[in-house]
N, CA, C and O atoms as a GROMACS GRO file, in nm:
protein
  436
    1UNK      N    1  13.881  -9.461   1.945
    1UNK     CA    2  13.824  -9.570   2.020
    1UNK      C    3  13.700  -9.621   1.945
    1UNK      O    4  13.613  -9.539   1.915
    2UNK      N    5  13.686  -9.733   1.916
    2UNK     CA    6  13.564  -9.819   1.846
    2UNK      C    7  13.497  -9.894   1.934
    2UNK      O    8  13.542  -9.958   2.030
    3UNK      N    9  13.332  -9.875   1.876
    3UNK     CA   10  13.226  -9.890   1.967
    3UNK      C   11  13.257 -10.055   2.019
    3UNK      O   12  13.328 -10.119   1.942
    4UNK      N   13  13.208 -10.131   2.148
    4UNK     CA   14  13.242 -10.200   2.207
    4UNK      C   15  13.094 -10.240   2.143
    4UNK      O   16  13.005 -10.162   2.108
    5UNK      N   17  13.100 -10.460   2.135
    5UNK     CA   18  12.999 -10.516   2.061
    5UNK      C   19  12.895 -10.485   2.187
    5UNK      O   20  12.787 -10.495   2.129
    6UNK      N   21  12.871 -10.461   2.295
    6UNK     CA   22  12.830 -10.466   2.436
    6UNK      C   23  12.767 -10.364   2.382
    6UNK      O   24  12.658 -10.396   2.334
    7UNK      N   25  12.800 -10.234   2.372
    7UNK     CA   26  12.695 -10.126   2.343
    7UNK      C   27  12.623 -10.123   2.225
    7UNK      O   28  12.537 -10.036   2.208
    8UNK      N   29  12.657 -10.235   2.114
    8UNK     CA   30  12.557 -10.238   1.999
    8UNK      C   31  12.472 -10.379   2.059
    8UNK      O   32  12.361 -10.359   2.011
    9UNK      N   33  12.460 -10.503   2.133
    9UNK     CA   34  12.405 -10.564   2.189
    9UNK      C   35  12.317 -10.503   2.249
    9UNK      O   36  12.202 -10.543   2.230
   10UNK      N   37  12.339 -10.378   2.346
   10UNK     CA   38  12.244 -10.345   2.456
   10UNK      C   39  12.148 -10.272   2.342
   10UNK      O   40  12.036 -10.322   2.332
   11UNK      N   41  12.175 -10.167   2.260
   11UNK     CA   42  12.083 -10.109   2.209
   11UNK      C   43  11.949 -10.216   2.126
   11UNK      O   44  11.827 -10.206   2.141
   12UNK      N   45  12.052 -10.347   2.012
   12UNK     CA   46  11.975 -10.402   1.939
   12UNK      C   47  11.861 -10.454   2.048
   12UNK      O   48  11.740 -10.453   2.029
   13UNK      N   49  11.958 -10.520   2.220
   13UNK     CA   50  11.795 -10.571   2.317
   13UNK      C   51  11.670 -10.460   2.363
   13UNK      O   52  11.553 -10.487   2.390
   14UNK      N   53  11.756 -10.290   2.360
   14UNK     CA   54  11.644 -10.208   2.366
   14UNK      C   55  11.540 -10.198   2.267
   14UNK      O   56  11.420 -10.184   2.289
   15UNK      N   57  11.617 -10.207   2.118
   15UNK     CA   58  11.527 -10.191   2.028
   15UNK      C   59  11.446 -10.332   1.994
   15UNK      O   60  11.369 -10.324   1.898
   16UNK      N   61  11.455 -10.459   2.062
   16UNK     CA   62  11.388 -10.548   2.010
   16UNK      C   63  11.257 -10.589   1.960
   16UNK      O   64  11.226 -10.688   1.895
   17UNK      N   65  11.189 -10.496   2.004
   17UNK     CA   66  11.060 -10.447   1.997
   17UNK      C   67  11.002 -10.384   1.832
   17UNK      O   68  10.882 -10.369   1.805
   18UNK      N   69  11.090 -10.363   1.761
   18UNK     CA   70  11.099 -10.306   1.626
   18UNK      C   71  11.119 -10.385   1.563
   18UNK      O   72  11.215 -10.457   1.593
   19UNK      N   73  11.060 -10.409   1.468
   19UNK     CA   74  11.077 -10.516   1.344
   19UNK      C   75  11.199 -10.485   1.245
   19UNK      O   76  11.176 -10.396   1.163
   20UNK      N   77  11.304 -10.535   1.239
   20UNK     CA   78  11.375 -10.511   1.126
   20UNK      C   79  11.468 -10.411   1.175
   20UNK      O   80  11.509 -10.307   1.124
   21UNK      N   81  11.491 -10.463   1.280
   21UNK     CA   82  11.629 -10.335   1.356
   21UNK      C   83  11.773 -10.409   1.286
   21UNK      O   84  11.781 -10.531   1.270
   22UNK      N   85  11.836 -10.354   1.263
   22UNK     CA   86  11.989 -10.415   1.247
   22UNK      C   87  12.097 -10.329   1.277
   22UNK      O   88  12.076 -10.213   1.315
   23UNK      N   89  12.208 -10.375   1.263
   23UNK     CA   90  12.362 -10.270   1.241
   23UNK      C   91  12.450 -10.345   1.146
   23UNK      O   92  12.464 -10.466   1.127
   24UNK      N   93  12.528 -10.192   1.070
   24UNK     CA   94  12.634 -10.264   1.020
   24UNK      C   95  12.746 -10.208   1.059
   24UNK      O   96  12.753 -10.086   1.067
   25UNK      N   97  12.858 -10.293   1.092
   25UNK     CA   98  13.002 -10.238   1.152
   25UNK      C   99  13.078 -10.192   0.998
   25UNK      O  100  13.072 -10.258   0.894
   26UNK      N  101  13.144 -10.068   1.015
   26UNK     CA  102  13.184 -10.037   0.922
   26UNK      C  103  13.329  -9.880   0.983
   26UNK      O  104  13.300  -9.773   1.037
   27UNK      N  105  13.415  -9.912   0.959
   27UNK     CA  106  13.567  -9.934   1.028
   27UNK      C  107  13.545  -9.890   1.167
   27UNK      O  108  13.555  -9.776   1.214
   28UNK      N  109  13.512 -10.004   1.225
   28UNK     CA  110  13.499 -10.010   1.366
   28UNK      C  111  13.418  -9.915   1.408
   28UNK      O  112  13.476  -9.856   1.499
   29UNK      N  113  13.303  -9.864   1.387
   29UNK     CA  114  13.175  -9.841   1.432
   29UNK      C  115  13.125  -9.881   1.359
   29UNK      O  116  13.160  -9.955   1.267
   30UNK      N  117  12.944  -9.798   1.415
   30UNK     CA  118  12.835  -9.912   1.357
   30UNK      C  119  12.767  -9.808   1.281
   30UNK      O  120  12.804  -9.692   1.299
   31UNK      N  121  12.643  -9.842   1.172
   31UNK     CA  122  12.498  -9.772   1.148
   31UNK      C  123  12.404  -9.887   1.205
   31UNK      O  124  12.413 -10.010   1.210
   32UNK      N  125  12.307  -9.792   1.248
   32UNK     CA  126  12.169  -9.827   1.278
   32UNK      C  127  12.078  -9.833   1.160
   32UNK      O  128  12.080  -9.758   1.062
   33UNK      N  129  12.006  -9.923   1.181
   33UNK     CA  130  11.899  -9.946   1.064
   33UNK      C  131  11.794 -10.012   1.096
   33UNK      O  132  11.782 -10.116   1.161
   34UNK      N  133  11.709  -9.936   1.040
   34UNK     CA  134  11.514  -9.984   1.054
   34UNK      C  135  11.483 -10.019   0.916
   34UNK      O  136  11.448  -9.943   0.826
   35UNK      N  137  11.499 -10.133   0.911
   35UNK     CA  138  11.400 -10.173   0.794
   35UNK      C  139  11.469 -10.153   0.672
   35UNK      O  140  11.390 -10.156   0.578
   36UNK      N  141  11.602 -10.131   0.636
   36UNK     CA  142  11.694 -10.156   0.584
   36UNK      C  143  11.750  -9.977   0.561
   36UNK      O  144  11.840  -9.944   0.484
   37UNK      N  145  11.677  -9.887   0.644
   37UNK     CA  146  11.700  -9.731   0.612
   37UNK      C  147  11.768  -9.708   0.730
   37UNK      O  148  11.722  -9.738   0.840
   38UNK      N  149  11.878  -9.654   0.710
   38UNK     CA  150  12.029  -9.546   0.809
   38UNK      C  151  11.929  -9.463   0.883
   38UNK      O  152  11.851  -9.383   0.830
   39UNK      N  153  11.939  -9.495   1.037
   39UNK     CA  154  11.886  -9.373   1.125
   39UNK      C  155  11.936  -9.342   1.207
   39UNK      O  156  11.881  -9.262   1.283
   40UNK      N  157  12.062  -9.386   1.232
   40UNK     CA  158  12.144  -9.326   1.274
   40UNK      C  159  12.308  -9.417   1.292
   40UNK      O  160  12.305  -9.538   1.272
   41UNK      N  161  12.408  -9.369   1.320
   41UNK     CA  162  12.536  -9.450   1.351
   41UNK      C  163  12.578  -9.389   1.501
   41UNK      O  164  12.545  -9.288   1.563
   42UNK      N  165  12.686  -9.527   1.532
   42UNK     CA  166  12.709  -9.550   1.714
   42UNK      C  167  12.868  -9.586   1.676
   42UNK      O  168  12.932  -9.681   1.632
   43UNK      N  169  12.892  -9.425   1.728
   43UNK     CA  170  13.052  -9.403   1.709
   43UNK      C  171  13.086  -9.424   1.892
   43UNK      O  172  12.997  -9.430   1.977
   44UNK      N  173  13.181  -9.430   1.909
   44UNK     CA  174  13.251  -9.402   2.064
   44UNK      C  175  13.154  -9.453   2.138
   44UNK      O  176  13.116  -9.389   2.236
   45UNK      N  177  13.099  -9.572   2.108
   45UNK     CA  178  13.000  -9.603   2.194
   45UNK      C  179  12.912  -9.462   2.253
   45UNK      O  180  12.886  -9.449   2.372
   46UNK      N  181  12.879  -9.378   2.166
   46UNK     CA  182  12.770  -9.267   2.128
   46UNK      C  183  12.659  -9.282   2.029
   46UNK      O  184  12.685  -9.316   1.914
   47UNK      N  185  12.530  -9.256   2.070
   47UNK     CA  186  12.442  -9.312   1.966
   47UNK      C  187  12.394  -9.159   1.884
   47UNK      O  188  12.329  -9.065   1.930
   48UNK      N  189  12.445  -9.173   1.767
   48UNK     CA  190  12.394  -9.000   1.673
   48UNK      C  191  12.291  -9.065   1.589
   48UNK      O  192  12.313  -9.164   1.518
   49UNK      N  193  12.139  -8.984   1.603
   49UNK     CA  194  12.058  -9.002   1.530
   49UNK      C  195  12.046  -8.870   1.434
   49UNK      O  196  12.066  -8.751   1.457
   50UNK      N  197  11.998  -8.952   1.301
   50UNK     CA  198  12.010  -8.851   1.173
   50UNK      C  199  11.894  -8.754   1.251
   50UNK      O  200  11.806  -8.790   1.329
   51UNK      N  201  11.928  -8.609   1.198
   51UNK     CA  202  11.850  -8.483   1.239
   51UNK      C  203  11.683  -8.520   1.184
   51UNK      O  204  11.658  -8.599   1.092
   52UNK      N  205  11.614  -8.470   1.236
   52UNK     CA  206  11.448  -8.508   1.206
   52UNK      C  207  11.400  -8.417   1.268
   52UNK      O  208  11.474  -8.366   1.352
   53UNK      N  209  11.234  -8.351   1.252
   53UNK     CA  210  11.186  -8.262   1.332
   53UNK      C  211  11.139  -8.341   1.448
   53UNK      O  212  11.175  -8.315   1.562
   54UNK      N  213  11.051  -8.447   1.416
   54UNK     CA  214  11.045  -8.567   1.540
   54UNK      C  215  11.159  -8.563   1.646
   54UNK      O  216  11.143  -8.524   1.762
   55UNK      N  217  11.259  -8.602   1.600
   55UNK     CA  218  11.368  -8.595   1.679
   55UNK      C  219  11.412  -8.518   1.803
   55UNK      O  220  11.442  -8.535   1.921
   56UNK      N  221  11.397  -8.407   1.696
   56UNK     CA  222  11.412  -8.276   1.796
   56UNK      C  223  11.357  -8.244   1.863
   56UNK      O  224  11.410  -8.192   1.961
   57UNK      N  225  11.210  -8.255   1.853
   57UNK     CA  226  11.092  -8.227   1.914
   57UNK      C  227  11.051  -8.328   2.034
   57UNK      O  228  10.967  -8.309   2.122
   58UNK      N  229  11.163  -8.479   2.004
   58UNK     CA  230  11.087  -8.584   2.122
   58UNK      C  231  11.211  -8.587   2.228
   58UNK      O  232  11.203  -8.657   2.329
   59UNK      N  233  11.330  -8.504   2.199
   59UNK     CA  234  11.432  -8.481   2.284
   59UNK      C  235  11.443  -8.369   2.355
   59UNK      O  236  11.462  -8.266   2.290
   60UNK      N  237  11.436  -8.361   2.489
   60UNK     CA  238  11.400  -8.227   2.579
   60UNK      C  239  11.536  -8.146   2.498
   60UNK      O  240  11.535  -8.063   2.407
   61UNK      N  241  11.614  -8.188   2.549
   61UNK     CA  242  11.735  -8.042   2.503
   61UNK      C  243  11.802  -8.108   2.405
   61UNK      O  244  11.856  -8.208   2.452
   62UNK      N  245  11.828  -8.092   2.251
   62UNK     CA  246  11.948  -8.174   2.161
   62UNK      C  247  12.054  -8.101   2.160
   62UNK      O  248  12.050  -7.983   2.195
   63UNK      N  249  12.160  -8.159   2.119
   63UNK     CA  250  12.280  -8.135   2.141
   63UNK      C  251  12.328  -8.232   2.003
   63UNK      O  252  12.336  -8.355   1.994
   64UNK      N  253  12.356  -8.113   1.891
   64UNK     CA  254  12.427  -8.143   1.815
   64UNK      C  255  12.574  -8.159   1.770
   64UNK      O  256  12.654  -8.068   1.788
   65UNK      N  257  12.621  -8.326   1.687
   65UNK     CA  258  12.726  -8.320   1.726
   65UNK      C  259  12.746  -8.392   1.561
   65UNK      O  260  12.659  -8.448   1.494
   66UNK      N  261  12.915  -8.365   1.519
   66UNK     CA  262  12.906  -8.482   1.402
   66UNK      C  263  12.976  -8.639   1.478
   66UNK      O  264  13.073  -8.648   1.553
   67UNK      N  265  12.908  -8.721   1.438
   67UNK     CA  266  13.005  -8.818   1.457
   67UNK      C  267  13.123  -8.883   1.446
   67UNK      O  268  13.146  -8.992   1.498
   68UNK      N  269  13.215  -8.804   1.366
   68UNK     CA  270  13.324  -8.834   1.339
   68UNK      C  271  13.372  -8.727   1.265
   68UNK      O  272  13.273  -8.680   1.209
   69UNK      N  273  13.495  -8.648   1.229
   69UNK     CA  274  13.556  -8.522   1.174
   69UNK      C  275  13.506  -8.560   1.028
   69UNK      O  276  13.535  -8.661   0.964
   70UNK      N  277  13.406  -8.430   0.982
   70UNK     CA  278  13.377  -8.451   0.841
   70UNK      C  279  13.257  -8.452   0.801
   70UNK      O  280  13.210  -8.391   0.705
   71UNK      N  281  13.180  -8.556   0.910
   71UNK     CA  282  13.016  -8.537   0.875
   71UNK      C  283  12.911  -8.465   0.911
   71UNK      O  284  12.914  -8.422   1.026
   72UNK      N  285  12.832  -8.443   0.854
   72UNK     CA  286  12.732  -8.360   0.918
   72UNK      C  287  12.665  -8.358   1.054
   72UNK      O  288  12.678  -8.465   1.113
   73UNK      N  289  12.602  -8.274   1.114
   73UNK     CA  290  12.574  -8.281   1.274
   73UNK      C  291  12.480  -8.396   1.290
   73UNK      O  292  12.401  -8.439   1.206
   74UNK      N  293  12.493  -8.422   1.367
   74UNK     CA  294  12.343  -8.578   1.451
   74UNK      C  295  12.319  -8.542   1.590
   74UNK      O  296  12.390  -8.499   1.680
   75UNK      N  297  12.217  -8.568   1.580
   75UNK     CA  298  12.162  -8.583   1.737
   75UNK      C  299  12.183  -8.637   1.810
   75UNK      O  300  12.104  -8.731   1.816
   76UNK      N  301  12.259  -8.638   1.893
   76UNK     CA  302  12.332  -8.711   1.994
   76UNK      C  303  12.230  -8.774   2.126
   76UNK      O  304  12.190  -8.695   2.212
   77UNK      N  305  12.203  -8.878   2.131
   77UNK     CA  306  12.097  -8.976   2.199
   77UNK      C  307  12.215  -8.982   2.327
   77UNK      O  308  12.306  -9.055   2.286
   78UNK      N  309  12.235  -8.950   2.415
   78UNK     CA  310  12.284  -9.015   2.564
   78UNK      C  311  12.273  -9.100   2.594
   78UNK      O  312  12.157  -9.137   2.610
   79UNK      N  313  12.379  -9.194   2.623
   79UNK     CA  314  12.352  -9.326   2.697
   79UNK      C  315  12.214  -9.357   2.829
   79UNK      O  316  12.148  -9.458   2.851
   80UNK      N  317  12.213  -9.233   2.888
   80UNK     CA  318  12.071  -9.272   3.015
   80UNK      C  319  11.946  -9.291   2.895
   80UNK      O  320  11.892  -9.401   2.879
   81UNK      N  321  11.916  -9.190   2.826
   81UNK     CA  322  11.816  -9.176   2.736
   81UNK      C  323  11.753  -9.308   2.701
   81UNK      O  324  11.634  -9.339   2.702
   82UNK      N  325  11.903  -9.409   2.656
   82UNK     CA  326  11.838  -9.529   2.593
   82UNK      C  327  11.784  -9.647   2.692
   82UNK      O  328  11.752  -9.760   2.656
   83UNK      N  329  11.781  -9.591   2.841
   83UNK     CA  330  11.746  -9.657   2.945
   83UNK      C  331  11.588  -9.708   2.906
   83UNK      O  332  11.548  -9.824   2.901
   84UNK      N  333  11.490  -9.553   2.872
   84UNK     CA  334  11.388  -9.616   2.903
   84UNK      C  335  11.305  -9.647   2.694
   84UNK      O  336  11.262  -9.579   2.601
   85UNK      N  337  11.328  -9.781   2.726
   85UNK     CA  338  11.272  -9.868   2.609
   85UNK      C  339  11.192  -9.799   2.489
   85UNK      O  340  11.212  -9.764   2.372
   86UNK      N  341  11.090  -9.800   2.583
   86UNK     CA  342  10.976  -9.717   2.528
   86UNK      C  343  10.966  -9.574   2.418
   86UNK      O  344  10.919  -9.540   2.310
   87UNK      N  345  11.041  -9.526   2.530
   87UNK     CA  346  11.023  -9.419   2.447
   87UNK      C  347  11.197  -9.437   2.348
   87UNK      O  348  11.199  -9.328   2.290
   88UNK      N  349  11.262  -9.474   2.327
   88UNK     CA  350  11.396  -9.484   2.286
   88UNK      C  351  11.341  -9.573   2.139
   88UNK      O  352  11.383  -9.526   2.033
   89UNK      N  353  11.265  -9.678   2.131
   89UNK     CA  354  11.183  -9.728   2.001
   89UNK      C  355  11.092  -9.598   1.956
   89UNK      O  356  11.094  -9.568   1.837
   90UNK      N  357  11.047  -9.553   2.009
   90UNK     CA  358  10.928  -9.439   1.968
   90UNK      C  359  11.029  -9.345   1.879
   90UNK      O  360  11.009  -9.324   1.759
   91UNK      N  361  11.133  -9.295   1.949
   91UNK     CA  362  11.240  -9.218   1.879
   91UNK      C  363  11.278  -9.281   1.780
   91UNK      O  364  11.242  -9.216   1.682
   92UNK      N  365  11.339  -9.386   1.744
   92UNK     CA  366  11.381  -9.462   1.604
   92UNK      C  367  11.294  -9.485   1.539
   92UNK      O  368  11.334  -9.519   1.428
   93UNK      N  369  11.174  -9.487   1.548
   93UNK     CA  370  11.063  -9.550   1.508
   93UNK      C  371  10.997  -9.393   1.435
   93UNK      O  372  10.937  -9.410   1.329
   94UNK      N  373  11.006  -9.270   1.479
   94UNK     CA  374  10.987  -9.169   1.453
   94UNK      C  375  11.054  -9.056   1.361
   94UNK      O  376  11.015  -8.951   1.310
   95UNK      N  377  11.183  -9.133   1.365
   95UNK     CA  378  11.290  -9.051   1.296
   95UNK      C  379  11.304  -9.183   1.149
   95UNK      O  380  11.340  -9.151   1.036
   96UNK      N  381  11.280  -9.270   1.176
   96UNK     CA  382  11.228  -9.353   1.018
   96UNK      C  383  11.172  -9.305   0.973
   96UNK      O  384  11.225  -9.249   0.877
   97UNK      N  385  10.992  -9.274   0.996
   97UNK     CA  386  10.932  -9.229   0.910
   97UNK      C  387  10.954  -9.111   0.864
   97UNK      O  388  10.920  -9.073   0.752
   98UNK      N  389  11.013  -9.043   0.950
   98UNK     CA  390  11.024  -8.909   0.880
   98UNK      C  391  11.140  -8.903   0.736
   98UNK      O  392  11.129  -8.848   0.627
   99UNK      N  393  11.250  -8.988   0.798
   99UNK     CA  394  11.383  -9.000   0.668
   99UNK      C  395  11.298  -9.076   0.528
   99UNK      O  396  11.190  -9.135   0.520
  100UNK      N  397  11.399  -9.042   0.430
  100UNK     CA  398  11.340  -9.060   0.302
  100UNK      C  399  11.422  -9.206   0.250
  100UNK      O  400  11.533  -9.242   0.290
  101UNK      N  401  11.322  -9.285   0.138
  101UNK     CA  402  11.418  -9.454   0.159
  101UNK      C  403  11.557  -9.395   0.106
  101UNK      O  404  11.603  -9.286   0.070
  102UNK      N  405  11.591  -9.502   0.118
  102UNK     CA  406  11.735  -9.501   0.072
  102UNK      C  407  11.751  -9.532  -0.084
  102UNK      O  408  11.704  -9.635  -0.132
  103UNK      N  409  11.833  -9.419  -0.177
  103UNK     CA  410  11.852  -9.433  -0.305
  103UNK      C  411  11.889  -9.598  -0.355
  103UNK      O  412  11.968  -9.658  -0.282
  104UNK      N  413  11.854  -9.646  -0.434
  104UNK     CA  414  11.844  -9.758  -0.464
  104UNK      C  415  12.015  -9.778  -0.559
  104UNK      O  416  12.062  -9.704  -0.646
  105UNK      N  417  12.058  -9.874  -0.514
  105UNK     CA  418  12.158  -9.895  -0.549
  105UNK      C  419  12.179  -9.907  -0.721
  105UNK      O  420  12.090  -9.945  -0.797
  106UNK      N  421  12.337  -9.860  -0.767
  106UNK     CA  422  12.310  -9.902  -0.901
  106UNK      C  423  12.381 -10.066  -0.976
  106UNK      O  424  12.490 -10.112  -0.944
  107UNK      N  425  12.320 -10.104  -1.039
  107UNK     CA  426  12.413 -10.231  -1.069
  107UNK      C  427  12.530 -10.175  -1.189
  107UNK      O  428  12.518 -10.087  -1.274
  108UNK      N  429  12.642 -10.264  -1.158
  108UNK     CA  430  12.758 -10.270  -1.277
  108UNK      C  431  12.665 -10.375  -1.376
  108UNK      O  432  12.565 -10.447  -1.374
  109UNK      N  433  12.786 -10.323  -1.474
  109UNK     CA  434  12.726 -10.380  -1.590
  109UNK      C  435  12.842 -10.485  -1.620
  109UNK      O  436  12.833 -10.561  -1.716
   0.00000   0.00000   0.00000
């Protein structure tokens, strides 16, 4: 089942508050992105944020999961969670700084 545009809408209006929020759909789910850095992807209309000590530390109980057969575990954000705004930007916003940029692409020659 692939994420419905409704649950990447609701998140991008939670996160509107963040400069430079985006997604990219990529075979029918999404990644999340701050500022052009992966912080997490929204499989099954499930939001997995990349592991962080922030993370862990700003989520009462985590519950690790991979997002799809194959990848490594993520933090699985609950749909109520992303209810309250505030703190749901604080979390993305927290688990950015902590991730490292993204390797810079290489050009063909």
């Amino acid at each position: 089942m692939a994420t419905s545009q409704a649950t990447i809408d609701f998140l991008l209006d939670q996160l509107a508050g963040l400069a430079n929020v985006s997604t990219k759909k990529m075979f029918g789910e999404y990644c999340l992105y701050l500022a052009g850095k992966p912080v997490a992807l929204v499989c099954d209309d499930q939001l997995y944020l990349k592991p962080t000590n922030a993370g862990h530390s700003m989520v009462r109980q985590t519950i690790e999961r991979a997002p799809y057969p194959g990848a490594k575990p993520h933090i699985l954000i609950t749909a109520d969670l992303w209810e309250d705004r505030d703190w749901f930007s604080q979390l993305i916003q927290a688990t950015d700084n902590e991730l490292p940029l993204p390797k810079p692409k290489k050009k063909n020659a």
